[in-house]
N, CA, C and O atoms as CSV, one atom per row, in Angstrom:
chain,resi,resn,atom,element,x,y,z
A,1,UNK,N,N,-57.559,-0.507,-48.558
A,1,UNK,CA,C,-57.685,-1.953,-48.478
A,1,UNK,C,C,-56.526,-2.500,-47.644
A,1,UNK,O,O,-55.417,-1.967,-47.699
A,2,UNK,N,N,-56.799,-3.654,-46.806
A,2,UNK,CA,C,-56.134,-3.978,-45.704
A,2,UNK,C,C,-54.921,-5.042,-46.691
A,2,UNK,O,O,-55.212,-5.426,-47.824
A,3,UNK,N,N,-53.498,-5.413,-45.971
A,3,UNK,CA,C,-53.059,-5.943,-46.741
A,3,UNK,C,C,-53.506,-7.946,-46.679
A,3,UNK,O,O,-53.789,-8.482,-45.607
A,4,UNK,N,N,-53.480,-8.526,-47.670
A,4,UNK,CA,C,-53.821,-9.339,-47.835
A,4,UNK,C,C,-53.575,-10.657,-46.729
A,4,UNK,O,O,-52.372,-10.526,-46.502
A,5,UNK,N,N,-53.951,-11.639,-46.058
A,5,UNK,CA,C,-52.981,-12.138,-44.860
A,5,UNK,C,C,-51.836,-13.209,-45.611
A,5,UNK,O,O,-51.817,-13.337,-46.835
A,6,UNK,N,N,-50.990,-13.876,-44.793
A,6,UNK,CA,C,-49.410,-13.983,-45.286
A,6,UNK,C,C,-49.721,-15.349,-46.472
A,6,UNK,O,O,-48.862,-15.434,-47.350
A,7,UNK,N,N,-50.719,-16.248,-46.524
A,7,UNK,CA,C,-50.873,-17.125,-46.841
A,7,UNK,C,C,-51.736,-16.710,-48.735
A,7,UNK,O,O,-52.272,-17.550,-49.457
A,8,UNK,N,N,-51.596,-15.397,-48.998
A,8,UNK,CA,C,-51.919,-14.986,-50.115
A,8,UNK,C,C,-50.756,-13.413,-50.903
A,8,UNK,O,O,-50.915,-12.528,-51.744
A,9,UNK,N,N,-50.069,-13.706,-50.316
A,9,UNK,CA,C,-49.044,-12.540,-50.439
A,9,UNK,C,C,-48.218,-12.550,-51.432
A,9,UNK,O,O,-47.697,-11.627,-52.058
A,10,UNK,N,N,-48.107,-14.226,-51.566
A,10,UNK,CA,C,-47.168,-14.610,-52.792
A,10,UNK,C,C,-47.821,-14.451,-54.366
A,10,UNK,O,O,-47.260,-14.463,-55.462
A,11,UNK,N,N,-49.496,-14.270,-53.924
A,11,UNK,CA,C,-50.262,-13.725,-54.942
A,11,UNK,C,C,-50.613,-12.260,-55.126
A,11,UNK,O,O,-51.351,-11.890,-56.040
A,12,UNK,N,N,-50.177,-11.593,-54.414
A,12,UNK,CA,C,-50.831,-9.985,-53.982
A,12,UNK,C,C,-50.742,-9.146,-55.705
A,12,UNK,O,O,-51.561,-8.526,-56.383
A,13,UNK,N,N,-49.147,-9.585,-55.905
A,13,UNK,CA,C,-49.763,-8.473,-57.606
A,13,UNK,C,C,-50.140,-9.235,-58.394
A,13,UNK,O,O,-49.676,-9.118,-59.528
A,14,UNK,N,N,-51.115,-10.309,-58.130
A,14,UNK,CA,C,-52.153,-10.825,-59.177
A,14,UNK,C,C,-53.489,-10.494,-58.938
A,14,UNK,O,O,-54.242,-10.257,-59.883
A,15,UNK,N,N,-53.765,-10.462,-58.085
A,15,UNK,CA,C,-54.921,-10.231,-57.237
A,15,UNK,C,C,-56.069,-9.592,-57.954
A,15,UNK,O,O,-57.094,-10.137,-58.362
A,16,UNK,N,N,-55.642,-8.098,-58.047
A,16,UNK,CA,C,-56.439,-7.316,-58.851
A,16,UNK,C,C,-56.321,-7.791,-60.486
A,16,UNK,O,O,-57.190,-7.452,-61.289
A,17,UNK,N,N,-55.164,-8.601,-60.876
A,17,UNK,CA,C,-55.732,-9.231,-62.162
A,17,UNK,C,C,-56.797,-9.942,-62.354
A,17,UNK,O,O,-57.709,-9.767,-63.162
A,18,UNK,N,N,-56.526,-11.364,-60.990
A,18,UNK,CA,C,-57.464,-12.266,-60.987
A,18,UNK,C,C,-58.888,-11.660,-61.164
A,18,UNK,O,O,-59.710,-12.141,-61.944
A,19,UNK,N,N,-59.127,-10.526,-60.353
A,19,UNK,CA,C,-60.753,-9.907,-60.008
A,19,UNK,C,C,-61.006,-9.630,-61.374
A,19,UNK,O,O,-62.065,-10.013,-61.871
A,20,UNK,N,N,-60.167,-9.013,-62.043
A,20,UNK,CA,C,-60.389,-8.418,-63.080
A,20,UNK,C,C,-61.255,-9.875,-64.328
A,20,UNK,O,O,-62.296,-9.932,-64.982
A,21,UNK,N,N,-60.225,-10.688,-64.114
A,21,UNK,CA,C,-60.689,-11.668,-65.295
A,21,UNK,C,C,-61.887,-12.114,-64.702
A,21,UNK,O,O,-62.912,-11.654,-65.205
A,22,UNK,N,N,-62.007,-12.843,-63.821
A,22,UNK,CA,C,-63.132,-13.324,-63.415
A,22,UNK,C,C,-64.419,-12.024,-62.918
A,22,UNK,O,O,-65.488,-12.473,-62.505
A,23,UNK,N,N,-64.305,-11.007,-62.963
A,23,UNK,CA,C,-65.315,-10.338,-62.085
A,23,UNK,C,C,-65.851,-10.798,-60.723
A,23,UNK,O,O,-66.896,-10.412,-60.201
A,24,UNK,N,N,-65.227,-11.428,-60.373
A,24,UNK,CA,C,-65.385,-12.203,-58.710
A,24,UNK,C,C,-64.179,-11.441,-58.029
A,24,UNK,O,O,-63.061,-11.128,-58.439
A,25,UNK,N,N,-64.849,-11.263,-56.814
A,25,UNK,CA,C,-63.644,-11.639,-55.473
A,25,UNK,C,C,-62.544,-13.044,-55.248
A,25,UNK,O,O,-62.936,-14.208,-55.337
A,26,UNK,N,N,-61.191,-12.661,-54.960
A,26,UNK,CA,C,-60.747,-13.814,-54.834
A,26,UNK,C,C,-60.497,-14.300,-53.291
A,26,UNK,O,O,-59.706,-13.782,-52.503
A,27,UNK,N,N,-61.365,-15.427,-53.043
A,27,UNK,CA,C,-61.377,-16.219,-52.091
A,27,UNK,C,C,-60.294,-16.385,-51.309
A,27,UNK,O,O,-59.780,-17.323,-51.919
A,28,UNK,N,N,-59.534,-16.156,-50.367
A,28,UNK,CA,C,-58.742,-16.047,-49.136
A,28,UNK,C,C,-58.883,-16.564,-47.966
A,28,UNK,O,O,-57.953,-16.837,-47.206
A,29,UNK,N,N,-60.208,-16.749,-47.726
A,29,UNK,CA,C,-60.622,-17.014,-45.995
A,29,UNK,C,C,-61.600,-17.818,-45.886
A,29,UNK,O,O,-62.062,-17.994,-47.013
A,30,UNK,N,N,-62.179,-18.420,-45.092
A,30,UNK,CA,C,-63.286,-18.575,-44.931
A,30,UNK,C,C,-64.600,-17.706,-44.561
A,30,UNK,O,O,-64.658,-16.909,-43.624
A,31,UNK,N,N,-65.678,-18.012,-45.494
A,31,UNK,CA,C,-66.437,-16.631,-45.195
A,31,UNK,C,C,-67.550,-17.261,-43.776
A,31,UNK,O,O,-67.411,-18.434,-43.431
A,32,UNK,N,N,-68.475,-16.468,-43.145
A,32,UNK,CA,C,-69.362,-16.528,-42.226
A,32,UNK,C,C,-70.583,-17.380,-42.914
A,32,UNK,O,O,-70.724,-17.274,-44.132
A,33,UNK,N,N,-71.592,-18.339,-42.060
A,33,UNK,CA,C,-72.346,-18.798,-42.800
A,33,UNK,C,C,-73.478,-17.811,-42.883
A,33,UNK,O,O,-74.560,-18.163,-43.353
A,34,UNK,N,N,-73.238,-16.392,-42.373
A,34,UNK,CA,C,-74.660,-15.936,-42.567
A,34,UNK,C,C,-74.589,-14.481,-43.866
A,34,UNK,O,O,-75.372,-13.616,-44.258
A,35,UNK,N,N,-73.015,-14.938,-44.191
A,35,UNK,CA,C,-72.475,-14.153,-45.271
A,35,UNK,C,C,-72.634,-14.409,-46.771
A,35,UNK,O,O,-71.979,-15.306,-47.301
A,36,UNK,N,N,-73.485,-13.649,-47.472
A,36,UNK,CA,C,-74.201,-13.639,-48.584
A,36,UNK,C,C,-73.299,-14.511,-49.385
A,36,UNK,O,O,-72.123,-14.542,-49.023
A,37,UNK,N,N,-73.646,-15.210,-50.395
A,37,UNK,CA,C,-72.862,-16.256,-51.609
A,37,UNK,C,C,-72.458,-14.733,-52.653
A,37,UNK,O,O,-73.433,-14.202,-53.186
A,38,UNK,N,N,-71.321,-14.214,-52.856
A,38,UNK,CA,C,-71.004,-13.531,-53.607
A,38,UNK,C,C,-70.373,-13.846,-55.644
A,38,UNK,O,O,-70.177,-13.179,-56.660
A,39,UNK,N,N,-70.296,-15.376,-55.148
A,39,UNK,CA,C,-69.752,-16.108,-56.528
A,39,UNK,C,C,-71.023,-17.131,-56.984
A,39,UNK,O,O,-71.910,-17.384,-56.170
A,40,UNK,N,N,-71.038,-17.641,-58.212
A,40,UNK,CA,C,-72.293,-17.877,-58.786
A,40,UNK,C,C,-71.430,-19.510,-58.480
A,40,UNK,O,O,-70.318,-19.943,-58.176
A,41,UNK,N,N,-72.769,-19.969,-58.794
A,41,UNK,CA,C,-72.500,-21.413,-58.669
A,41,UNK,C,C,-71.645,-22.304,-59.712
A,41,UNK,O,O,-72.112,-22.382,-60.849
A,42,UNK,N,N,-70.552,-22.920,-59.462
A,42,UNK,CA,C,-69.400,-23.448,-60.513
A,42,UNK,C,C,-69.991,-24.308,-61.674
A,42,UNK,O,O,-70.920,-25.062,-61.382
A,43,UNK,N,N,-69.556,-24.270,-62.931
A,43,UNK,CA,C,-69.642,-24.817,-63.832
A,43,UNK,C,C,-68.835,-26.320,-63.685
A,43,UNK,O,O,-69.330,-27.407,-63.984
A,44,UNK,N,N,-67.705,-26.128,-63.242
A,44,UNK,CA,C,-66.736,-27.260,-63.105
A,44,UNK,C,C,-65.659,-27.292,-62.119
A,44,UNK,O,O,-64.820,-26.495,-62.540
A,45,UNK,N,N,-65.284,-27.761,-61.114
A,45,UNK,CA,C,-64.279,-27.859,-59.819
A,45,UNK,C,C,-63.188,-28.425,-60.780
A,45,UNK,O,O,-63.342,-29.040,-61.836
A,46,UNK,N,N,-62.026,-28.049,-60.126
A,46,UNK,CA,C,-60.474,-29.049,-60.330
A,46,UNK,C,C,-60.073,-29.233,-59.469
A,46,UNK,O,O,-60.080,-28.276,-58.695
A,47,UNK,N,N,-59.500,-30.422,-59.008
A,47,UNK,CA,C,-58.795,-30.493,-57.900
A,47,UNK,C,C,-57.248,-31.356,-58.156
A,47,UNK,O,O,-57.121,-32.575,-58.266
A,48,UNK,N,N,-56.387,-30.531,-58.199
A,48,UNK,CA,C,-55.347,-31.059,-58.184
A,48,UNK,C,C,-54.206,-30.588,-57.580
A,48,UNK,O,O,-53.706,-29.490,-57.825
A,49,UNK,N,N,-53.736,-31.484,-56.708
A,49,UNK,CA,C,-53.283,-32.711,-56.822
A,49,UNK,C,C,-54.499,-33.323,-55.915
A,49,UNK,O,O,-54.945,-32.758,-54.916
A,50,UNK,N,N,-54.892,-34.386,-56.354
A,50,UNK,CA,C,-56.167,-34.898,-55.820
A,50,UNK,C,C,-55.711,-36.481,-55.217
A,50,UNK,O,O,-56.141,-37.511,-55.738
A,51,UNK,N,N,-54.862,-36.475,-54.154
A,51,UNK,CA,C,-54.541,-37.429,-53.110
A,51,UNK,C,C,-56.093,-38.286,-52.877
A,51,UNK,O,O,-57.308,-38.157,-53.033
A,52,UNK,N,N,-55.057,-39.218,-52.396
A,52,UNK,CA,C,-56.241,-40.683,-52.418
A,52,UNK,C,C,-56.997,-40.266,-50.864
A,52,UNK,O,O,-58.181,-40.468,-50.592
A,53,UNK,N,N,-56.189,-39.773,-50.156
A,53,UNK,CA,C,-57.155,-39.047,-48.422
A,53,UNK,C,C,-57.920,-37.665,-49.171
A,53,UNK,O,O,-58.933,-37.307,-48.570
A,54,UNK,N,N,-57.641,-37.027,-50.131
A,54,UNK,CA,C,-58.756,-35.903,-50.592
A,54,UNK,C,C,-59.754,-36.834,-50.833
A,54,UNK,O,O,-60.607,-37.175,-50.014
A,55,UNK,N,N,-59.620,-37.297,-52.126
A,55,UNK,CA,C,-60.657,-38.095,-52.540
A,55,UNK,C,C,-61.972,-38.799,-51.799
A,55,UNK,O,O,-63.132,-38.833,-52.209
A,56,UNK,N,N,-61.282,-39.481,-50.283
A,56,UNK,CA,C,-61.726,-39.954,-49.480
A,56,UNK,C,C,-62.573,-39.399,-48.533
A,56,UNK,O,O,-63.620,-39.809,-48.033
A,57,UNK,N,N,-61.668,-37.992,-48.322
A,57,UNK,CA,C,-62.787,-37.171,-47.603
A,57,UNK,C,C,-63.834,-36.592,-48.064
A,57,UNK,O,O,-64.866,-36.475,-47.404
A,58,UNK,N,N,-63.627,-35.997,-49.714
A,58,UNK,CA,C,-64.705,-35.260,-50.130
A,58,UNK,C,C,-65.926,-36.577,-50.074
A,58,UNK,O,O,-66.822,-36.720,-49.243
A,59,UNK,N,N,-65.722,-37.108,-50.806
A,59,UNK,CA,C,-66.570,-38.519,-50.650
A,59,UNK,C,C,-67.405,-38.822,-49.260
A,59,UNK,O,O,-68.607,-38.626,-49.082
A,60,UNK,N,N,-66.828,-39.142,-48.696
A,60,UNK,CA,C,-67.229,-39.000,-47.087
A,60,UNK,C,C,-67.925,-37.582,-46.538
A,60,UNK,O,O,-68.604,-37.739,-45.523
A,61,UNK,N,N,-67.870,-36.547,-46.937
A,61,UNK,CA,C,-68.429,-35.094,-47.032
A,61,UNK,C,C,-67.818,-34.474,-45.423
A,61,UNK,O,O,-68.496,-33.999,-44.511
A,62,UNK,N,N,-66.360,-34.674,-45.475
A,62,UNK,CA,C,-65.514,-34.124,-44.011
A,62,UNK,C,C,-64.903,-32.703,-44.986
A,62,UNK,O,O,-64.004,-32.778,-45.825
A,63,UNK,N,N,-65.596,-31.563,-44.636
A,63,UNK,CA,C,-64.776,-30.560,-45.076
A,63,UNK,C,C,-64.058,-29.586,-43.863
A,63,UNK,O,O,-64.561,-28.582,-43.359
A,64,UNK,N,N,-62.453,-30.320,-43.489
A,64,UNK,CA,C,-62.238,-30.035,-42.602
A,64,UNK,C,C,-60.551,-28.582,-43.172
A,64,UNK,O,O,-59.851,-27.968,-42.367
A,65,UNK,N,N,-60.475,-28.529,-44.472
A,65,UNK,CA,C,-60.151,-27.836,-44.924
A,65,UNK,C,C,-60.754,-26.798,-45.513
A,65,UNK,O,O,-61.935,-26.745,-45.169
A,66,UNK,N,N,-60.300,-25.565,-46.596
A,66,UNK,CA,C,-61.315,-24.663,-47.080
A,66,UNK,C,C,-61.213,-25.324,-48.471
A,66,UNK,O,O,-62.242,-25.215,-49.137
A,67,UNK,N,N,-60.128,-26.025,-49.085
A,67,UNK,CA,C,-60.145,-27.272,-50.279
A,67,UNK,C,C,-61.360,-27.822,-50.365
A,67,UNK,O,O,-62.204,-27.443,-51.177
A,68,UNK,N,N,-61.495,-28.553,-49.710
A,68,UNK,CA,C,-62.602,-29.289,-49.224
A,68,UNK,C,C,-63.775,-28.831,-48.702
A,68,UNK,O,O,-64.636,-29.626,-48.326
């Protein structure tokens, strides 16, 4: 397995915990749109810290982050 890129590194020896609890992959990147949905559909989102420009964008439906 390749090492994780720099923006998840500070998580790397959780990683295989996280998979573990959830039985999911943990999300890192953006995936391809012709790349299968591997996680089931959410019960409940959190978003925090949820800034008044988040708010604004999700609302508006600009997902110009992977947050969003």
């Amino acid at each position: 397995m390749s090492s994780p890129p720099l923006r998840t590194r500070w998580l790397e020896p959780d990683l295989a915990d996280l998979r573990e609890l959830t039985g999911h992959p943990v999300w890192h990147e953006y995936k391809l749109p012709d790349a299968a949905d591997v996680l089931p559909p959410p019960d409940a989102i959190l978003v925090a810290p949820a800034t008044f420009n988040t708010l604004n964008k999700w609302a508006a439906g600009i997902s110009d982050t992977l947050a969003l």
